[in-house]
N, C-alpha and C positions, 0 to 999 in steps of 0.2 A: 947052065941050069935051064930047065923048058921052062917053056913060058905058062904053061899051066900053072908052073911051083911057086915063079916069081909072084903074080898073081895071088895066088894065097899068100905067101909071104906079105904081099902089100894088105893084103884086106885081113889079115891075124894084125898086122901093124896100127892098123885103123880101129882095130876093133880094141885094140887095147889103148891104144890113143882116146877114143870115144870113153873105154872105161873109166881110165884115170880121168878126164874131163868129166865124167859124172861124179866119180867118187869123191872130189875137187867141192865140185859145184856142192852137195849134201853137205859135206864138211862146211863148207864156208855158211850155207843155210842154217847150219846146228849150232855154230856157232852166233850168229846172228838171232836166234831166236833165241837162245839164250841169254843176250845181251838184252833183249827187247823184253823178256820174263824178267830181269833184275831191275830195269828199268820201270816198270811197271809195280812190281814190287815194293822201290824206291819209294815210287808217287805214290800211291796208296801209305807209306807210312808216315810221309808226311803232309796229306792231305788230312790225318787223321790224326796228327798231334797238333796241328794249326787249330783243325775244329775244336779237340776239349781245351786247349789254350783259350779259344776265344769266346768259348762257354764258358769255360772259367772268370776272363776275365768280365766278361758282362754280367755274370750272377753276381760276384764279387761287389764291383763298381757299381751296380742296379741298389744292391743293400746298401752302401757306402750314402749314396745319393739320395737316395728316400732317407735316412736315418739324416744326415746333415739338412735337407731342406726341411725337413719336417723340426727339427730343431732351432733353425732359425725362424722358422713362422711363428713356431712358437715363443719364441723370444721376444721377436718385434710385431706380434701381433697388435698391441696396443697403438705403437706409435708409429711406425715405416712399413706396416704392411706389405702395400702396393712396392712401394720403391724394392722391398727384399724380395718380393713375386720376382720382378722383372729383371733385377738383376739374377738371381738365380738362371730366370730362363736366357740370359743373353750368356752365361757363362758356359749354361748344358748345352746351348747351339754352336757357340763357339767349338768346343771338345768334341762336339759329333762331328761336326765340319772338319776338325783337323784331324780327327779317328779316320774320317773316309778318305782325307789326302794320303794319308799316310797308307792304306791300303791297297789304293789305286797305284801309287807308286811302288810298290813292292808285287804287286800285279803286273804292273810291265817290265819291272826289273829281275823277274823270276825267268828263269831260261825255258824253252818250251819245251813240254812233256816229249820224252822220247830225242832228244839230243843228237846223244852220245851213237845212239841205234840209227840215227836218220844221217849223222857225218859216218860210219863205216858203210852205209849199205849205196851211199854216194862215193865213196873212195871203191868202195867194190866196182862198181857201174863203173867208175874212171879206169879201172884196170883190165876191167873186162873187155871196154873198147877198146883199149890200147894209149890209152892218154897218158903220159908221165906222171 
């Protein structure tokens, strides 16, 4: 075979080598941006069941709380006043204080947005250099 043919040969080989390595690459990109659209998707529907959950429950608990306080003032207005004030406000401190523990902690025990998208496009990067 001359060396002109081999030559082509090798550079039709390359050029198709190069191909499949891009068609490769797009694939694995379409695939990843897809992951990263459901993932985002995900977030969104639960950023926005959490919100009317938690509009929910503070209207709820808001009426609940005005209706109860406002019933015991009225109750012990004559005699314990002061003492049903203060208790009152040391119990609705109490509940907001343990309402913000409680959310704080589920704040940092929520996994970070985009996960799933951020360990493949790390395992990709590992395979692409050649890392096991």
């Amino acid at each position: 075979m001359p060396a002109a043919k081999q030559r082509a040969a090798a550079a039709s080989g390359l050029f198709a080598s190069l191909g499949d390595l891009a068609t490769r690459a797009v694939g694995m990109a379409h695939s990843r941006l897809r992951l990263l659209a459901l993932d985002v998707e995900e977030e969104g529907r639960h950023l926005l069941a959490l919100l009317i959950l938690i509009l929910l429950a503070a209207f709820c608990l808001g009426l609940a709380v005005a209706l109860l306080t406002t019933v015991l003032i009225v109750v012990y207005w004559e005699t314990h006043r002061l003492p049903v004030l203060l208790a009152l406000a040391a119990v609705y401190g109490g509940a907001g204080g343990l309402a913000a523990l409680c959310a704080l902690r589920r704040i940092r025990e929520k996994a970070p947005p985009f996960a799933s998208s951020l360990a493949e496009l790390r395992t990709d990067g590992q395979h692409l250099a050649g890392e096991p």
